[in-house]
Every structure is written in structure tokens, then in C-alpha cells.
C-alpha positions as CSV (number, residue, x, y, z in Angstrom):
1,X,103.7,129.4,39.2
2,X,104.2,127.4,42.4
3,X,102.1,124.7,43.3
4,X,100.0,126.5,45.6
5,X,99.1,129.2,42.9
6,X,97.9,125.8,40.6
7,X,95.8,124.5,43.1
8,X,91.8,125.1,42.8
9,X,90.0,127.0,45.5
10,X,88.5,124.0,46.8
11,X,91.8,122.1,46.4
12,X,92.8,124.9,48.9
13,X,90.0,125.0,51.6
14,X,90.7,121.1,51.5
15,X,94.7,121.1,51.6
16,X,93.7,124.6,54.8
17,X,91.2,121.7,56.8
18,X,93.9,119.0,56.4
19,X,96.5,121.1,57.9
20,X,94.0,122.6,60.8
21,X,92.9,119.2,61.7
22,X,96.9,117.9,61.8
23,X,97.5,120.6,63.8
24,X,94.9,119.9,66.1
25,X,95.4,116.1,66.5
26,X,99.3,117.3,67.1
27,X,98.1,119.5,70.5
28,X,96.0,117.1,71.9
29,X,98.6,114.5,71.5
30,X,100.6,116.7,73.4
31,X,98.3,117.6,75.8
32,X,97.5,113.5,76.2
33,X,101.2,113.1,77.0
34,X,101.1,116.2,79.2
35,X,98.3,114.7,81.4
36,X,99.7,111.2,81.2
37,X,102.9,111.8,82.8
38,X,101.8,114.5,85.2
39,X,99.4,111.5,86.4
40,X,102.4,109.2,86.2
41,X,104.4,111.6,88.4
42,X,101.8,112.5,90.9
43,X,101.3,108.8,91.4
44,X,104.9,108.3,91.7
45,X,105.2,110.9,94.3
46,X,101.7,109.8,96.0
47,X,102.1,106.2,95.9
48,X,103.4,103.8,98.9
49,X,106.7,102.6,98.8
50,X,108.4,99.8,99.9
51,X,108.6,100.3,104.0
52,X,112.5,99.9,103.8
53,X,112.9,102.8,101.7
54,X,110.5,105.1,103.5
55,X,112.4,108.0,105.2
56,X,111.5,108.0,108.4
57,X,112.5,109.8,112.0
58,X,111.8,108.2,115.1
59,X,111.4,110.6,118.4
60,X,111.1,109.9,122.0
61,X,109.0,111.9,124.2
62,X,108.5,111.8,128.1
63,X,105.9,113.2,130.3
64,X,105.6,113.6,134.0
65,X,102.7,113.8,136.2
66,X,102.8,114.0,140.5
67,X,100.2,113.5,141.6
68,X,98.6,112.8,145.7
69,X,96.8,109.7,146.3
70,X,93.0,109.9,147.3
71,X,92.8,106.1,147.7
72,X,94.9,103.5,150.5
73,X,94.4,99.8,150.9
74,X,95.7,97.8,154.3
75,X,94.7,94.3,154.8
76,X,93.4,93.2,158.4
77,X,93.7,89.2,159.3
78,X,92.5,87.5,162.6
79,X,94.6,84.4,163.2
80,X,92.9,82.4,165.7
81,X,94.4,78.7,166.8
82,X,92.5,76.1,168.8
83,X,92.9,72.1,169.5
84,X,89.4,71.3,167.6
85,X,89.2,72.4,164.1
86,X,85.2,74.3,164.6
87,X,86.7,75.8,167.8
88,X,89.0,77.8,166.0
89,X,86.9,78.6,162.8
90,X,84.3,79.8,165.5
91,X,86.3,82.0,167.5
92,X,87.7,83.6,163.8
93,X,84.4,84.0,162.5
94,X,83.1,86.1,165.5
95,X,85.7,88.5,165.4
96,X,86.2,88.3,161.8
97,X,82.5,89.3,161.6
98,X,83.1,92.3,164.6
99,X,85.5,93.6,162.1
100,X,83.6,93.9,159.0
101,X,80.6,95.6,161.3
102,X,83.1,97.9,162.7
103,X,84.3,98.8,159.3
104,X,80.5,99.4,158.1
105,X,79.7,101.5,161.0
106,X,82.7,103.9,160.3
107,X,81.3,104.4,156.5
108,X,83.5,101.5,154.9
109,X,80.8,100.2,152.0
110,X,80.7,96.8,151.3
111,X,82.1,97.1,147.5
112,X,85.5,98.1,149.4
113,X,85.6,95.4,151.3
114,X,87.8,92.5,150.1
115,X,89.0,88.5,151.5
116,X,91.7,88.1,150.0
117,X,92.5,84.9,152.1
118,X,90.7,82.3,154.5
119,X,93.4,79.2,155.1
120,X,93.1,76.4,157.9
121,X,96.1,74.8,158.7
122,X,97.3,71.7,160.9
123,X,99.5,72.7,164.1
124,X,102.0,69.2,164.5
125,X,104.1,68.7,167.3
126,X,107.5,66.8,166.7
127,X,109.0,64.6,169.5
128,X,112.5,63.1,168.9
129,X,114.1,60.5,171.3
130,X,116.2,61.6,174.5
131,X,119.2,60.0,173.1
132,X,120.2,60.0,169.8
133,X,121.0,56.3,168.5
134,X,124.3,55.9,166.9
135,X,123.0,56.1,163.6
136,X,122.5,59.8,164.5
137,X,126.4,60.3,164.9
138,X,126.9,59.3,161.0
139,X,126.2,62.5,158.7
140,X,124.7,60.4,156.1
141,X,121.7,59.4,158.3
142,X,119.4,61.7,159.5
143,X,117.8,61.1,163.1
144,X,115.0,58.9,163.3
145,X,111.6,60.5,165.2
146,X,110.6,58.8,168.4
147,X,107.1,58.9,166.6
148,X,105.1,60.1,163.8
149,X,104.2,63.9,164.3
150,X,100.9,64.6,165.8
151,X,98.6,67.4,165.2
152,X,97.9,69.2,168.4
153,X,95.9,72.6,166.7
154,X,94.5,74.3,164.2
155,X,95.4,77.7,162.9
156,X,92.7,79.6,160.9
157,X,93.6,82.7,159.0
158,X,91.3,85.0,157.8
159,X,92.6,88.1,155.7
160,X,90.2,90.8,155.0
161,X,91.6,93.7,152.1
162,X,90.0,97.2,153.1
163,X,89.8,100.6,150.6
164,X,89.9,103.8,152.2
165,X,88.6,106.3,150.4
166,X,88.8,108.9,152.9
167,X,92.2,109.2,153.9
168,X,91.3,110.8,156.7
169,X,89.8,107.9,158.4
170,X,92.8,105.6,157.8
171,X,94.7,106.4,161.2
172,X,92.1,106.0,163.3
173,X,90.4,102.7,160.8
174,X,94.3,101.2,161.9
175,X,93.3,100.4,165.1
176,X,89.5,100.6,165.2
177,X,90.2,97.0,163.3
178,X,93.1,96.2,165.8
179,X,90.5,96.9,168.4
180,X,87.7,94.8,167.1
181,X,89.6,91.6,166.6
182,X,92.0,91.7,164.0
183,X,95.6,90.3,165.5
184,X,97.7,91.3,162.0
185,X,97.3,94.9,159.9
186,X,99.6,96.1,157.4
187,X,100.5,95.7,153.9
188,X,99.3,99.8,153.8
189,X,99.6,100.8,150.0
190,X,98.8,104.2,148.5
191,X,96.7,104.7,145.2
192,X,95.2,106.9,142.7
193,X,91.9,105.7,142.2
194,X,91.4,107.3,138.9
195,X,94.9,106.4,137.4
196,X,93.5,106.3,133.6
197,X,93.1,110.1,134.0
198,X,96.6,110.9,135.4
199,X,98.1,108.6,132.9
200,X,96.3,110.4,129.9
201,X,97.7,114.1,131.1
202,X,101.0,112.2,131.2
203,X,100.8,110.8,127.9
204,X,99.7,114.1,126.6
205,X,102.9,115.7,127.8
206,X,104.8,113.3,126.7
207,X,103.6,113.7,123.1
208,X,103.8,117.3,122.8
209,X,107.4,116.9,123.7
210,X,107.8,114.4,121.0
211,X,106.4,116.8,118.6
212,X,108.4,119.6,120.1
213,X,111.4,117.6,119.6
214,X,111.0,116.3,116.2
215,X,110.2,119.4,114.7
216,X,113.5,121.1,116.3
217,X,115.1,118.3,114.9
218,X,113.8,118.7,111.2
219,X,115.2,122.2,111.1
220,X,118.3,121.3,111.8
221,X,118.4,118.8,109.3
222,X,116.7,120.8,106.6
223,X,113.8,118.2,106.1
224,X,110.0,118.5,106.2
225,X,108.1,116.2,108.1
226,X,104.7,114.5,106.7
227,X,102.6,112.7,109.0
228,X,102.7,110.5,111.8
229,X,103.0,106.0,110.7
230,X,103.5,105.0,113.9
231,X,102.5,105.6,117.9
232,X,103.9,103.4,121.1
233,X,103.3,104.4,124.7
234,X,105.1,102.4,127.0
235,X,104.1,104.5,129.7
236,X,104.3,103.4,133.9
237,X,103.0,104.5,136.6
238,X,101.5,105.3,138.9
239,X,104.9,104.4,141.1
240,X,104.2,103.1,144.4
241,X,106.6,103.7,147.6
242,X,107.0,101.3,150.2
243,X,104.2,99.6,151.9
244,X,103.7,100.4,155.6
245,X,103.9,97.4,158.1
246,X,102.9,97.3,161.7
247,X,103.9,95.2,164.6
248,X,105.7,91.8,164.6
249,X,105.1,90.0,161.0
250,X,104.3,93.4,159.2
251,X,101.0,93.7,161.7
252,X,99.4,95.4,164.9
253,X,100.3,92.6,167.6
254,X,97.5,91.7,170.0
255,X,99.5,93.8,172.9
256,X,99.4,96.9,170.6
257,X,95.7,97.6,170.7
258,X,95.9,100.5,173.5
259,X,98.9,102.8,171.4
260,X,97.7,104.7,169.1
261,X,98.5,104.4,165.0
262,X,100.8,106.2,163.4
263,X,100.4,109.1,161.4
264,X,100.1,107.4,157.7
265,X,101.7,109.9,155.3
266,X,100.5,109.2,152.2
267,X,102.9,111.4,149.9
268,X,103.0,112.2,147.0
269,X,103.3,109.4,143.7
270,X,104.6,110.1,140.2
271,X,103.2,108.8,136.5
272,X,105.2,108.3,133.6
273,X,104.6,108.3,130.3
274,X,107.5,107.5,127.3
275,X,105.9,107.9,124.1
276,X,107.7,107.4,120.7
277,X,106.5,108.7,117.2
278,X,107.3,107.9,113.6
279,X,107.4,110.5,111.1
280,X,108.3,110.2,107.2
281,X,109.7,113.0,106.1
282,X,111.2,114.6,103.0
């Protein structure tokens, strides 16, 4: 008889647990190594790696936005020049003073109004002899004065920076100013006043072509992009044109105050957005 057929019946039932329980502690160690190294992997696949292994894709995107100005800015000085010092701040305070009530009275508020430069400065006069000396005649020696140089006036400059919100005001605000005693406008600029929002629809466009761009760019390659690690804008803008001068020095000239302005054309100004993304990808 074989071993088996020796046995007891409880020898049996004993030798059936044994097995049952062997066979048991044999699948969950299996199962416990199942688990472990699925964890092991998913961590693997999950986990961050070292930056310079990361596969990643960097794409360029740029966005373009015209857009009118609503806003211009032109500066209006009075220059006023007398022998006495209060003489000459006098006489540039009054008009200085006509001009900011002119500007008030044509619906300028106070908030746009701007100095953005008050200077006094010496006049000298410089007197050299009738006949130079012989020490003249040597190009190593400059020419002596006949005497010290002597102040003979003061200048006073007084710049006031206006905002015109109303563009069409700004023709007829050229020489209302020119008018009331300003003797030098220009330095005419052109602005968005809400550039933050024209920027944004920029950047916006900008992105979506990045996106548009990098996933063209993953089919081709045969790779699947993840997420986005990175995000630079370096947009600009808005892009200003050329500022607009009048009369001698870049202003309306005392004689010019009976022609009329000229038609400011504001145009048209353009914001640009370059945006770059980085993708890791697999």
C-alpha cells in the first residue's frame, strides 16, 4: 500500500490543511510581488526625473493685435526770459497759469494734467578783446576773455505734459494752448490707454498658436505631449510711430499762433506678443 493509503484519517485531513494553507501562503506571495512591482513601476513611470533627462519640446508662438489709439499726450512749455530773476518767473507764471485754465475750460481734468519740468537758468554774455594778443596766434593757448562773463537774463522754462482723451479735441487743444501762452508744443505721442487688455488678446493669440504648432509638430514626430513645465512671454508693444513736432525746436513758435494746427492723424499702432512653451512629451 502507498503511503497515502497508511496514513490515518486524521493524518489526512492534517497532511489536506497543510497543503491548502501552502498553497495559499504561495498566492498571496505572489500576489505581494504582483502589487509590489506594479507600485514599483507606476512610481517609476510617475516619479520626477532628473531635469536633464526630461524629454522636452520647446515651441514659439506669436500673436498680433492692431489696434487705434484713444489716448495722445503733447507737452506745452512757456519760456519766458527777463533781466531780474522774479520778472521772468512772473511773466511765466501768468501765462503758465492762462494755460492750465484754458485747458480746464475745454474739459481737460486735472488728473491729466502733468509738469514735467520747471528750470531757471542764467543768460551770460561773453566779451573777448578787439585784438587778439599774440598768445592767441599759438594753438596751444586758447584766447584769454577781456572779462569774466556776466549774466545779463534769466530764462524760466516751464513744461506742462497734457492727456487727451478725446482725440477729437487735440487739433484744436494745439493751438488753444499756443494761443494762451505757451511759446513751445510738440513732443505729440499716440497711446492705448488700456494697453494691459490689447496685450492679453495678443498673448492669447500667441499661445494658441504655440499650441497649434506644437501639436502639428508631435504628429510628425510620432510623440505624445504631457503637459505644459514652462511659460515665457516676452511680448512688446504697444509700438509707437514717430512723435509729431511743431515749429522751430519741435514747437508752435510765438509767430504761429494765427495758422491753424494740423490735422493729427493718430493711425493705427500694433501689439506683440512672442510666447514660448515647454512641453515633456513621450
Amino acid at each position: 500500500m502507498t503511503f497515502f493509503q497508511n496514513m490515518q484519517d486524521g493524518d489526512r485531513a492534517k497532511m489536506g490543511r497543510w497543503a491548502l494553507h501552502t498553497l495559499l501562503l504561495i498566492k498571496l506571495f505572489v500576489l505581494v510581488l504582483v502589487v509590489y512591482f506594479g507600485i514599483l513601476s507606476w512610481h517609476e513611470w510617475n516619479a520626477p526625473t532628473n531635469p536633464a533627462e526630461v524629454r522636452q519640446l520647446n515651441i514659439s508662438g506669436e500673436g498680433r493685435v492692431l489696434a487705434k489709439p484713444d489716448t495722445a499726450v503733447f507737452t506745452a512749455s512757456v519760456i519766458t526770459s527777463a533781466r531780474k530773476i522774479g520778472d521772468a518767473q512772473k511773466m511765466n507764471t501768468e501765462r503758465s497759469n492762462a494755460i492750465v485754465a484754458y485747458l480746464k475750460n475745454a474739459g481737460i481734468p486735472e488728473k491729466d494734467l502733468r509738469s514735467v519740468n520747471y528750470s531757471v537758468s542764467p543768460q551770460y554774455s561773453f566779451s573777448y578783446p578787439p585784438f587778439p594778443p599774440p598768445s592767441c596766434l599759438s594753438v596751444n593757448e586758447p584766447c584769454p576773455l577781456q572779462k569774466p562773463p556776466e549774466i545779463v537774463s534769466y530764462q524760466v522754462n516751464n513744461a506742462l505734459e497734457v492727456k487727451v482723451r478725446d482725440l477729437a479735441k487735440l487739433d484744436d487743444l494745439l493751438s488753444g494752448v499756443v494761443e494762451s501762452g505757451a511759446n513751445q508744443v510738440g513732443s505729440v505721442s499716440f497711446r492705448i490707454d488700456d494697453e494691459e487688455k490689447v496685450r492679453a488678446e495678443a498673448r492669447e493669440k500667441a499661445i494658441a498658436s504655440a499650441k497649434v504648432k506644437a501639436g502639428e509638430l508631435a504628429r510628425q514626430l510620432g510623440v505624445r505631449l504631457e503637459k505644459i513645465i514652462a511659460f515665457n512671454d516676452s511680448g512688446s508693444g504697444p509700438i509707437y510711430y514717430d512723435r509729431v513736432g511743431f515749429g522751430e525746436g519741435g514747437g508752435f513758435s510765438a509767430e504761429a499762433t494765427s495758422a491753424p494746427a494740423p490735422q493729427i492723424q493718430p493711425g493705427e499702432q500694433e501689439v506683440v506678443s512672442n510666447v514660448n512653451l515647454t512641453y515633456t512629451f513621450r
